[in-house]
ROLO-723991 format. One record per atom (N, C-alpha, C, CB): x, y, z; atom name. Coordinates in steps of 0.1 Angstrom, whole numbers, plus 2048, in hexadecimal, padded with zeros to 3 digits. Atoms other than C-alpha are relative to their C-alpha. Glycine has a CB too. Layout:
N
REC    px    py    pz   atom
REC     X     Y     Z     CA
...
% end
This chain:
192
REC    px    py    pz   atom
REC   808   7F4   800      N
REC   800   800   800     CA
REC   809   80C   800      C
REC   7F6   800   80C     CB
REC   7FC   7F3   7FF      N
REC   80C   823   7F5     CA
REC   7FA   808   80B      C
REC   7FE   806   7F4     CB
REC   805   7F6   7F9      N
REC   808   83B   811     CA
REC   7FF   80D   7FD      C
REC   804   7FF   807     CB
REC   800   7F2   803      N
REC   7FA   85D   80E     CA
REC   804   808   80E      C
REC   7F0   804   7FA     CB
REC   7F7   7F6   7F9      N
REC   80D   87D   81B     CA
REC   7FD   7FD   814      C
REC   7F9   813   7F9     CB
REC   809   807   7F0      N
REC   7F0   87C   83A     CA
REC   803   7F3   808      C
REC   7F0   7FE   7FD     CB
REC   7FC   808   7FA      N
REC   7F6   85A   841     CA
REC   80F   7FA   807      C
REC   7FD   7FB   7F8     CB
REC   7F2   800   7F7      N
REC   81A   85B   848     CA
REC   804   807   808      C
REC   80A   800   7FC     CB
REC   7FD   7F5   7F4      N
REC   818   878   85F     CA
REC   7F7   7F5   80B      C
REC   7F8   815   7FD     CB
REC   806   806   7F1      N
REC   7FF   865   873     CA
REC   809   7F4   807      C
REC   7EE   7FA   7FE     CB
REC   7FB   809   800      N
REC   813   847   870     CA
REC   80E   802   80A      C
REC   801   7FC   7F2     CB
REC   7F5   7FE   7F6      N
REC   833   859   87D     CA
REC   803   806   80C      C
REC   806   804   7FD     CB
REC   7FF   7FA   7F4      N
REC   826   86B   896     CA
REC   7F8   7F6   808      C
REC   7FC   810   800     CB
REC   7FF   808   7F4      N
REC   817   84F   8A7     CA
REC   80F   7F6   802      C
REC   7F2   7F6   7FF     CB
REC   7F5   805   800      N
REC   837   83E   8A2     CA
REC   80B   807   80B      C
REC   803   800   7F2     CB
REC   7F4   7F6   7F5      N
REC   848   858   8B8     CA
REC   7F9   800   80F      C
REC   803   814   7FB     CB
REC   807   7FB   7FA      N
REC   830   858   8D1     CA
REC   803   7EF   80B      C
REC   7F2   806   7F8     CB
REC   7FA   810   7F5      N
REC   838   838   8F0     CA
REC   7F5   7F8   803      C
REC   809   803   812     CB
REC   806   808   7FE      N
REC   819   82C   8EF     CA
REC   7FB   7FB   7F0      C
REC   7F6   804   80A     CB
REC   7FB   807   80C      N
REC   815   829   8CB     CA
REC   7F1   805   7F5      C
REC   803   7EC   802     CB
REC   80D   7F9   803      N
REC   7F4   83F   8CB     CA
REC   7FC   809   7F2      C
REC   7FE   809   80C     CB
REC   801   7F8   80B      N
REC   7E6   84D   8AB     CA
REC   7FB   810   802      C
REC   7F7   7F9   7F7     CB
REC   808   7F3   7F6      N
REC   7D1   86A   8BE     CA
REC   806   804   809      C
REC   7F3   7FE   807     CB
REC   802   7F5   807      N
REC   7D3   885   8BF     CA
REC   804   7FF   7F3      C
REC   806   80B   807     CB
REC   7F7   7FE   80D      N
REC   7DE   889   89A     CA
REC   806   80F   7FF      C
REC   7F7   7FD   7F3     CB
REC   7F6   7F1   7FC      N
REC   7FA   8A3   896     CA
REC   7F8   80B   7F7      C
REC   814   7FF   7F9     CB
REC   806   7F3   807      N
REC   7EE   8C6   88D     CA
REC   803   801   7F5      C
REC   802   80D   804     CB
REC   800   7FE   80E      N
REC   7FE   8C2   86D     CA
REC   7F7   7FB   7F7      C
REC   80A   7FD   7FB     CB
REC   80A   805   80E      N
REC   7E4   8AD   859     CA
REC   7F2   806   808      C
REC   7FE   7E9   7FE     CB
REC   80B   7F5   801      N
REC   7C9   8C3   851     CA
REC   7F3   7F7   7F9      C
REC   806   80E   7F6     CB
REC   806   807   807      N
REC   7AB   8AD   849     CA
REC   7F6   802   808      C
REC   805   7F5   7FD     CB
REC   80B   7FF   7F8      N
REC   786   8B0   855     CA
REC   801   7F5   801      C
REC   7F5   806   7FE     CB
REC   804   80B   7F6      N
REC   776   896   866     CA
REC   7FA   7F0   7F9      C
REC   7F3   807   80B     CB
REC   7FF   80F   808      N
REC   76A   87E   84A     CA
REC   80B   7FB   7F8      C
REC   7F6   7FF   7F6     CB
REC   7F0   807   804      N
REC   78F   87F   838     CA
REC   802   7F7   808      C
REC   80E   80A   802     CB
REC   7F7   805   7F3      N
REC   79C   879   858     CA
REC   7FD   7EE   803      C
REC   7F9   80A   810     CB
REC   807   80D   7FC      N
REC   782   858   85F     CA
REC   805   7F7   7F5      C
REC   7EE   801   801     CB
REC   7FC   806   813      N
REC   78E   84C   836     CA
REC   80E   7FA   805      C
REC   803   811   7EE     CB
REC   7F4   803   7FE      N
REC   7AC   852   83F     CA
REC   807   7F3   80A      C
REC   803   80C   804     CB
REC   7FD   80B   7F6      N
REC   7AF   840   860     CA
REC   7F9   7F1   801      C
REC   7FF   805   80C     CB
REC   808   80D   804      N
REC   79A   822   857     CA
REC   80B   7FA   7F6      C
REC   7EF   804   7F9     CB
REC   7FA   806   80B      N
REC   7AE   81E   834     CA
REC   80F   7FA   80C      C
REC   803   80E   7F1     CB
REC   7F4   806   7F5      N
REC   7CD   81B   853     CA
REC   7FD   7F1   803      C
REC   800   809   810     CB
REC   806   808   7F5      N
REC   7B6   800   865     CA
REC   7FD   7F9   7F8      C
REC   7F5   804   808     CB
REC   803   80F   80C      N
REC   7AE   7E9   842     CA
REC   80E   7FF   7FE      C
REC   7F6   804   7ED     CB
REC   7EF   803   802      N
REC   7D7   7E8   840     CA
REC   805   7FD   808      C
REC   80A   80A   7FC     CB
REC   7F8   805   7F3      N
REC   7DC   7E3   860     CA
REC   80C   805   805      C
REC   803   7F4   7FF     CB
REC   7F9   7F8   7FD      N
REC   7F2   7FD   864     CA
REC   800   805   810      C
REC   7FE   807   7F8     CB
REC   803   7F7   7F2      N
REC   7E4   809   885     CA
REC   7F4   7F4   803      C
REC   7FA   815   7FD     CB
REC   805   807   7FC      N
REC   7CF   7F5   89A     CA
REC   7F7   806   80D      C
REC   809   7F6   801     CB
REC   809   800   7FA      N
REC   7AD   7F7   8AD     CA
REC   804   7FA   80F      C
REC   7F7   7F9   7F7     CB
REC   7FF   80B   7F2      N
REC   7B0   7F2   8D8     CA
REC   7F8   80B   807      C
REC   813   7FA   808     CB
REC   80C   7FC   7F8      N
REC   799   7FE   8F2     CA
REC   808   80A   809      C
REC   7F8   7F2   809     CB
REC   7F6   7F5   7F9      N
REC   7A2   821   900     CA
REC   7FF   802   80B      C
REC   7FF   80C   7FC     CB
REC   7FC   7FD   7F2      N
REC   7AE   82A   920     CA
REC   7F6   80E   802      C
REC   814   804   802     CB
REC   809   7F7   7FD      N
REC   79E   842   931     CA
REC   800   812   7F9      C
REC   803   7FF   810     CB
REC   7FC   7F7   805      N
REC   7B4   862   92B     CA
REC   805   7FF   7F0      C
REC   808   802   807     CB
REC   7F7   803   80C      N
REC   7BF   853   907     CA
REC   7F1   809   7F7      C
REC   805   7EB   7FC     CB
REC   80E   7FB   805      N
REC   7A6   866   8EB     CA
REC   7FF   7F5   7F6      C
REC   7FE   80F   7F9     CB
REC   807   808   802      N
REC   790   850   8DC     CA
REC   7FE   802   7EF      C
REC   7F4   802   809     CB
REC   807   7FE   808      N
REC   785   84C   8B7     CA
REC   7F6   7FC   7FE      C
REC   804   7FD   7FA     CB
REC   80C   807   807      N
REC   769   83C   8B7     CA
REC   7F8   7FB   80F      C
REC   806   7F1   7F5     CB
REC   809   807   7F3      N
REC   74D   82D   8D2     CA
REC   7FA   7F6   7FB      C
REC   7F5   808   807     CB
REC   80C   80F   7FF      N
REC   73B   80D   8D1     CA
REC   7F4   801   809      C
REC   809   7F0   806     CB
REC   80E   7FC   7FF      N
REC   719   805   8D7     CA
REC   7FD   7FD   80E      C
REC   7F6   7F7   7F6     CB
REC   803   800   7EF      N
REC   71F   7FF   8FD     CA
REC   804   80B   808      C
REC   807   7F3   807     CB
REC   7F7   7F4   7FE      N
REC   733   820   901     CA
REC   80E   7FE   804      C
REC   7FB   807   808     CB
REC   7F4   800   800      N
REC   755   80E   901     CA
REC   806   809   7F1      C
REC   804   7F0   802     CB
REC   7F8   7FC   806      N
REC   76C   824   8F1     CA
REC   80F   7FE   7FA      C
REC   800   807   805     CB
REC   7F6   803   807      N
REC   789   81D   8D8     CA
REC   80B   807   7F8      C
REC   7FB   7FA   7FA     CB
REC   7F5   7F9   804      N
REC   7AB   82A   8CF     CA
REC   807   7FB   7F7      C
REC   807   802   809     CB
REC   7F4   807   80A      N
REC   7C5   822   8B2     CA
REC   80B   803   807      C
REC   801   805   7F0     CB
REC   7F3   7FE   7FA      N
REC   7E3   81B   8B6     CA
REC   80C   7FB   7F2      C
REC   802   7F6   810     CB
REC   7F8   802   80E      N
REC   802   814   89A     CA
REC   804   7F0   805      C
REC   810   80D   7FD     CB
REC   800   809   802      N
REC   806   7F0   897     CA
REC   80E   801   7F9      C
REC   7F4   7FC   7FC     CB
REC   7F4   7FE   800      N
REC   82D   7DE   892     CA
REC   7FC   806   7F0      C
REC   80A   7F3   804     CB
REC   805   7FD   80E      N
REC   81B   7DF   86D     CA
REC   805   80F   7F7      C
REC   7F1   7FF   801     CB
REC   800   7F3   807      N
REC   81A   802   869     CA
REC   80E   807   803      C
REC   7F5   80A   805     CB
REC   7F6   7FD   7F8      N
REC   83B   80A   87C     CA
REC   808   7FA   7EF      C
REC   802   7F8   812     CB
REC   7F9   807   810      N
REC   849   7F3   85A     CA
REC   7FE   80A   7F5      C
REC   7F6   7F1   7FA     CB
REC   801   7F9   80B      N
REC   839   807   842     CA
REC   806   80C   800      C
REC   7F4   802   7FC     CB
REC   7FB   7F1   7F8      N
REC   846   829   852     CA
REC   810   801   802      C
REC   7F9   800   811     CB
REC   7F6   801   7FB      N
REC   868   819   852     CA
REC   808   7FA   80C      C
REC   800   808   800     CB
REC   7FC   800   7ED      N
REC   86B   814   87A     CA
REC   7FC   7F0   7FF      C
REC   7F2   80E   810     CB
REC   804   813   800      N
REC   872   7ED   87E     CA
REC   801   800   80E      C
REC   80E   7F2   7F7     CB
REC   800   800   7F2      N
REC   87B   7F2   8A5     CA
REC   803   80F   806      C
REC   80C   7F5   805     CB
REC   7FF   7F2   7F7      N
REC   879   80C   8BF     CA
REC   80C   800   807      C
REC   7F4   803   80B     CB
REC   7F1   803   7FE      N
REC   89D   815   8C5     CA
REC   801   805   812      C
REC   80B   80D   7F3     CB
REC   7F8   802   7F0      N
REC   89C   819   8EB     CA
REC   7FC   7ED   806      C
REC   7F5   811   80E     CB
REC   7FF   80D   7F6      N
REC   890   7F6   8EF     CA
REC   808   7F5   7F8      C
REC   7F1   7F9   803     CB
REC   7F6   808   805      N
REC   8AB   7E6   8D9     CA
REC   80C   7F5   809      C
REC   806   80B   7F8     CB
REC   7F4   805   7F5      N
REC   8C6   7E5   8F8     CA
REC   7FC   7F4   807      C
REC   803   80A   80B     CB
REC   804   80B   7F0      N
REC   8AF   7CF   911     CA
REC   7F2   802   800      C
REC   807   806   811     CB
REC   80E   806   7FE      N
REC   88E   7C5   91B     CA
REC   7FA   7FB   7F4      C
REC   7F6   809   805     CB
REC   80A   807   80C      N
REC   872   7BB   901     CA
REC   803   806   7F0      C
REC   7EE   805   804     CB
REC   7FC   803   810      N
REC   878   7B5   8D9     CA
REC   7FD   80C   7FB      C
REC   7F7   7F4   7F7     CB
REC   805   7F8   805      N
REC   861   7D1   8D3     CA
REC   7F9   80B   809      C
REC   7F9   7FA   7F8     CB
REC   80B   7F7   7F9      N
REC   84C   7F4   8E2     CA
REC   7F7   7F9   804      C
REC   7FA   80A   7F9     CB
REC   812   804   7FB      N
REC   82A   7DF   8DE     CA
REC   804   7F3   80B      C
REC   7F2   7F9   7EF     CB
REC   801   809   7F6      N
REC   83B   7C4   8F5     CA
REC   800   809   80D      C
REC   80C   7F5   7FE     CB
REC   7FD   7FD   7EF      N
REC   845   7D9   912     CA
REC   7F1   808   802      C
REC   811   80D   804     CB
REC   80F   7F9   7FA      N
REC   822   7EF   90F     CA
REC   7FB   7F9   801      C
REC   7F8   808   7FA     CB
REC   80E   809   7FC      N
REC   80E   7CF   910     CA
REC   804   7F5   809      C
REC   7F8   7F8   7F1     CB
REC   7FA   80A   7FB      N
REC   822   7BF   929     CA
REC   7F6   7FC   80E      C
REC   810   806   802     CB
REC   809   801   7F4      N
REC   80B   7B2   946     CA
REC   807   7EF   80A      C
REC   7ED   7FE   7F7     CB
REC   7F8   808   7FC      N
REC   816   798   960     CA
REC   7FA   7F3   7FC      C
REC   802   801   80E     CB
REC   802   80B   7FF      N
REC   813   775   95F     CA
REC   801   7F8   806      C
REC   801   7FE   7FA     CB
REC   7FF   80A   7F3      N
REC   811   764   97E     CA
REC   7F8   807   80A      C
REC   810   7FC   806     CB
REC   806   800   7F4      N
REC   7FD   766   99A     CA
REC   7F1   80B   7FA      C
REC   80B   806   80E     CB
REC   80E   7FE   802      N
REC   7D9   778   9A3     CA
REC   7FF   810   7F5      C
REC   7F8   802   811     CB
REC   801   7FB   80D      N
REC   7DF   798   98B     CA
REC   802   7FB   7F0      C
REC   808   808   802     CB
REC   802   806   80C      N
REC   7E4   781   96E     CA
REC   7F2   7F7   7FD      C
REC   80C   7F7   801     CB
REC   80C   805   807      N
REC   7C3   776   970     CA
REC   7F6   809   801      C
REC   7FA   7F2   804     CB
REC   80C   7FC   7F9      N
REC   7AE   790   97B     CA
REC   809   811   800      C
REC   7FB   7F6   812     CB
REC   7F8   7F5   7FC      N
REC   7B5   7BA   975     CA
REC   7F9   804   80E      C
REC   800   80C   7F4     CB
REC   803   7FB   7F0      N
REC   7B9   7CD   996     CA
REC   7F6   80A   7F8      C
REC   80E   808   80C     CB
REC   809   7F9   803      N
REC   7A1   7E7   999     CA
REC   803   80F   7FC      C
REC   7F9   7FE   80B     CB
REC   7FA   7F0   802      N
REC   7B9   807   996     CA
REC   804   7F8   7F5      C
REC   80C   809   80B     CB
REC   7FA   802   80D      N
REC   7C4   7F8   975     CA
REC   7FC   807   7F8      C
REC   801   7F5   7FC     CB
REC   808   7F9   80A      N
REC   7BE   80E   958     CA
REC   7FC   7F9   7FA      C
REC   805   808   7F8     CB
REC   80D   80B   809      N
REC   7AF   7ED   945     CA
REC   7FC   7F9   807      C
REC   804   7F5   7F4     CB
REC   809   801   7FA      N
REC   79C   7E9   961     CA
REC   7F1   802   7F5      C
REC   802   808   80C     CB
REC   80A   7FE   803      N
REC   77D   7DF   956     CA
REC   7F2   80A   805      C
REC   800   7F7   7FF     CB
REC   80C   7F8   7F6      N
REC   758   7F4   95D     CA
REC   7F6   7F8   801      C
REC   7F9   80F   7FB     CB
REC   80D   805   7FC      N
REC   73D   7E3   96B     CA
REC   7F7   804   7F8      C
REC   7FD   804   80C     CB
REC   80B   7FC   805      N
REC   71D   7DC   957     CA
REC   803   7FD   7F0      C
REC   7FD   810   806     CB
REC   800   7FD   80F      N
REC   72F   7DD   935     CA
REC   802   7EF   800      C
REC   80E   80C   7F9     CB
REC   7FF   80E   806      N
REC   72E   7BE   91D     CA
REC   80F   7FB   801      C
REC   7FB   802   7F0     CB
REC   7F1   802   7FE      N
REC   754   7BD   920     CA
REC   7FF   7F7   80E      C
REC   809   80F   803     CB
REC   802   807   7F5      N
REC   74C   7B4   946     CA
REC   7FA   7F6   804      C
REC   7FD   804   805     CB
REC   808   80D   804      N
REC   732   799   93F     CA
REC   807   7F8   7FA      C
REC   7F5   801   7F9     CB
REC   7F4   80F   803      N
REC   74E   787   92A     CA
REC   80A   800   80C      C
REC   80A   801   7F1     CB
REC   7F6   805   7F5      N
REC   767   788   943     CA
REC   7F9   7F6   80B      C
REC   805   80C   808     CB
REC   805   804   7F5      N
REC   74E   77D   95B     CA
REC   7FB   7EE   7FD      C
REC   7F4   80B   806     CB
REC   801   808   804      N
REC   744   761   947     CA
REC   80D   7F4   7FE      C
REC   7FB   805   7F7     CB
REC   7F2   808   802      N
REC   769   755   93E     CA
REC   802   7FF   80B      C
REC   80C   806   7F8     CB
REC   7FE   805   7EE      N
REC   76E   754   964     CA
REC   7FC   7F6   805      C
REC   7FA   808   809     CB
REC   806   80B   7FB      N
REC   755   73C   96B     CA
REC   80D   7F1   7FE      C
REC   7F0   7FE   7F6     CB
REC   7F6   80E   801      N
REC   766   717   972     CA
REC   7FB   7F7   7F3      C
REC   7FD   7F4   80F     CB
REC   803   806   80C      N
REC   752   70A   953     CA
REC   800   809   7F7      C
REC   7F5   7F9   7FF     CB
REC   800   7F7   80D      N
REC   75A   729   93D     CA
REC   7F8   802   7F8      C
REC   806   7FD   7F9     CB
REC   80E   7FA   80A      N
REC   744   733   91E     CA
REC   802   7F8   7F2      C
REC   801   816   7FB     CB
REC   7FD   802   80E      N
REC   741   728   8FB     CA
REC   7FD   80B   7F9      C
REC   7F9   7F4   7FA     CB
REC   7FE   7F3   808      N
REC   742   741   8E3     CA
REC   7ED   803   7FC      C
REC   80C   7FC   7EF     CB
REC   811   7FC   802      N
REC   717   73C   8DE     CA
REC   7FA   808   80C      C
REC   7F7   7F3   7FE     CB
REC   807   7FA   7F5      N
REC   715   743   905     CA
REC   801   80D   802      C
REC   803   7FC   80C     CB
REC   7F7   7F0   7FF      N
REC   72B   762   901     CA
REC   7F9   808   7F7      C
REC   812   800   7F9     CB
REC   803   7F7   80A      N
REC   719   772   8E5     CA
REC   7ED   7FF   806      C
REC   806   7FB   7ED     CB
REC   811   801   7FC      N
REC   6F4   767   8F6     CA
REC   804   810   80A      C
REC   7F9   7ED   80C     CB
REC   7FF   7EF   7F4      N
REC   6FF   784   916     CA
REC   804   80D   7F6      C
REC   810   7FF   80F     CB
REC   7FB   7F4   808      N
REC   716   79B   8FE     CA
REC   7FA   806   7F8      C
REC   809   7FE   7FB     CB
REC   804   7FE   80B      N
REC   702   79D   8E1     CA
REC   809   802   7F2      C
REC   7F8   809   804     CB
REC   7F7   807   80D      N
REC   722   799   8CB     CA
REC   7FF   7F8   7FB      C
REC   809   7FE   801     CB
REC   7FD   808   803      N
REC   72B   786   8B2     CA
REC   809   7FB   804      C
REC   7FE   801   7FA     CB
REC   7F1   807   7FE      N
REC   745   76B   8B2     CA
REC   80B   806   7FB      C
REC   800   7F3   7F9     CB
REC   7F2   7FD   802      N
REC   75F   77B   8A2     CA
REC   803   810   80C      C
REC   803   803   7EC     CB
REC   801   7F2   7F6      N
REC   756   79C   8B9     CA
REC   808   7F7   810      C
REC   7E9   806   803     CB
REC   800   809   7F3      N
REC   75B   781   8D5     CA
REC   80C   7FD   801      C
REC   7F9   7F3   7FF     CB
REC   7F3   804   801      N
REC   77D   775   8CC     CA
REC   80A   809   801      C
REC   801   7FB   7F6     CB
REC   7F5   7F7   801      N
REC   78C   795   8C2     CA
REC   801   805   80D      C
REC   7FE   809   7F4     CB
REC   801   7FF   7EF      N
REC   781   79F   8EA     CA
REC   807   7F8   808      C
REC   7F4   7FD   805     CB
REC   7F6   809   7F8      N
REC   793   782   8F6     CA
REC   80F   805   7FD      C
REC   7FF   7F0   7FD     CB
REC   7F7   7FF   807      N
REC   7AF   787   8DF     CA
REC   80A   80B   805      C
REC   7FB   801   7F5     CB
REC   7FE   7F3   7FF      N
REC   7B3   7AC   8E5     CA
REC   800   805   80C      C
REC   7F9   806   7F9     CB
REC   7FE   7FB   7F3      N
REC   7A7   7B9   903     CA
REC   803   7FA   80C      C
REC   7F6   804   802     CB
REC   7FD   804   7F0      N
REC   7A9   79D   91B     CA
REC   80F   7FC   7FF      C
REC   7F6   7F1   806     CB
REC   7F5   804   803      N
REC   7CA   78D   90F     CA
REC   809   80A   7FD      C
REC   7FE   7F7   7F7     CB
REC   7F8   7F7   806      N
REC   7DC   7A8   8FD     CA
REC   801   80B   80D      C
REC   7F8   806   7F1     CB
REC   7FF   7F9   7FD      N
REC   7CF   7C5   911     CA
REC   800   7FE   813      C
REC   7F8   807   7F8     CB
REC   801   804   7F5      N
REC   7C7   7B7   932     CA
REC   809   7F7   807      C
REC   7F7   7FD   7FF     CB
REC   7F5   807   7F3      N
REC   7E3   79F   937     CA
REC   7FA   7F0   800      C
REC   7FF   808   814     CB
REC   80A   80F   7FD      N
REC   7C5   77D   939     CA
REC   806   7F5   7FB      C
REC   7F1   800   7F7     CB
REC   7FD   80D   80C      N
REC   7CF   759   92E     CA
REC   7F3   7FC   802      C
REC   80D   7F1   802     CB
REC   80C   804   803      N
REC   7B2   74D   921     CA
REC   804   7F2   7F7      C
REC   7F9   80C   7F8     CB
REC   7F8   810   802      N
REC   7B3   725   920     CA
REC   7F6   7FC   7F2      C
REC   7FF   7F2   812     CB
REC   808   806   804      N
REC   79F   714   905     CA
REC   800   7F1   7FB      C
REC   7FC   807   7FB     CB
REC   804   80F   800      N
REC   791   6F1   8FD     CA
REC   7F3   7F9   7FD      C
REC   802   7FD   80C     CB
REC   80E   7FE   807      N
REC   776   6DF   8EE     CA
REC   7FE   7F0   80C      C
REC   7FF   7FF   7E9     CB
REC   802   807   7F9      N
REC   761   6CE   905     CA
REC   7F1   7F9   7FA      C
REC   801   807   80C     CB
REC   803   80A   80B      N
REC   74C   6AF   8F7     CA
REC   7F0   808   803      C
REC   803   7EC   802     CB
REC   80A   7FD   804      N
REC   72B   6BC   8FA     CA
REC   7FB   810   800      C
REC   7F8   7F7   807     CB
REC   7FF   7F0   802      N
REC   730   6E3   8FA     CA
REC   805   807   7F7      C
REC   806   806   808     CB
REC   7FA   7FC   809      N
REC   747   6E4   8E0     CA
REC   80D   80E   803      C
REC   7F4   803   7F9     CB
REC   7F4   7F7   7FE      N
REC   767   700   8E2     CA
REC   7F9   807   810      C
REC   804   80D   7F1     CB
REC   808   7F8   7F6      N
REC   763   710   905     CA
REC   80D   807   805      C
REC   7F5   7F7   80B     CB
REC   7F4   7F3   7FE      N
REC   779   72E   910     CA
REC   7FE   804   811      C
REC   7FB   812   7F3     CB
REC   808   7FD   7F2      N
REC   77E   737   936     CA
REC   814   807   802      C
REC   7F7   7EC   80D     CB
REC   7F6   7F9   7FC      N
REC   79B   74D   947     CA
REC   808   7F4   809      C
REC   7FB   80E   808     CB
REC   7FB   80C   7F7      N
REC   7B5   739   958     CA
REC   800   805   80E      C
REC   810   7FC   7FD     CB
REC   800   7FE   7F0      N
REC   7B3   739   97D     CA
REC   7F3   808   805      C
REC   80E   80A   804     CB
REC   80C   7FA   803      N
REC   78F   743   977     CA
REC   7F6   7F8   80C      C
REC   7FB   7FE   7F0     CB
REC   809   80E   7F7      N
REC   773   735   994     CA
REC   801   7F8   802      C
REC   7F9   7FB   7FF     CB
% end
């Protein structure tokens, strides 16, 4: 994919930025508000920049139909096209890459299964997000039909939640296994 002028300013200035955030976009691209949406979508079919669930203070592009809010961010993808293969302060030591050390969460003991409550991907009470967790918790977990009966997602909506927010953003292992008369069933480890 050829990139246009706009696209590589956004591209490099989240590239400079340590969380890897596309928003704010720099004052130099001058584009109203449906460019802008063309623009950053055409990012989001390339996979240049990537869709994750925004922090509180982070600004938002977009809302979903429960009022979780969503941020982009530059994916290693786009960091490639832009040039930038690694972020030169984590070359010396620690993790391979930026998106390892920002998505770094523990893995052992009771914060690995379960966020605290001061965490910024603390979840909120009430949302469909919280109903899957609470589901994958149970000791007999969910199948992907029980998950989308409460959520009202679909299955791939379902997956990319596990995938993303609980695993990715939250740190979760999420075990799975197909059990003979339920068929695949998904449950958090160390869950109920």
């Amino acid at each position: 994919m050829k990139l246009t002028d706009s696209q590589l300013v956004i591209l490099s200035a989240a590239a400079k930025r340590s969380d890897g955030s596309v928003l704010p976009l720099p004052k130099s691209v001058k584009l109203n508000k449906g460019a802008t949406t063309l623009v950053l979508k055409s990012l989001l079919k390339h996979k240049l920049v990537a869709e994750e669930f925004a922090e509180r203070e982070s600004e938002a592009w977009r809302e979903g139909g429960d009022g979780q809010r969503f941020a982009l961010s530059i994916t290693p993808a786009g960091m490639k096209a832009i040039g930038v293969e690694e972020a030169p302060d984590t070359k010396a030591s620690g993790p391979s890459s930026k998106w390892d050390s920002r998505k770094a969460r523990p893995t052992d003991g009771p914060a690995a299964s379960a966020p605290s409550k001061k965490s910024k991907t603390a979840v909120r009470e009430g949302t469909k997000l919280s109903a899957l967790i609470a589901l994958l918790s149970r000791k007999s977990g969910a199948t992907l039909e029980e998950a989308a009966k409460v959520t009202g997602w679909q299955h791939h909506s379902i997956r990319g939640a596990m995938s993303g927010a609980l695993k990715k953003k939250m740190g979760l292992k999420i075990d799975s296994s197909v059990s003979g008369d339920r068929g695949r069933v998904y449950r958090i480890e160390g869950g109920k």
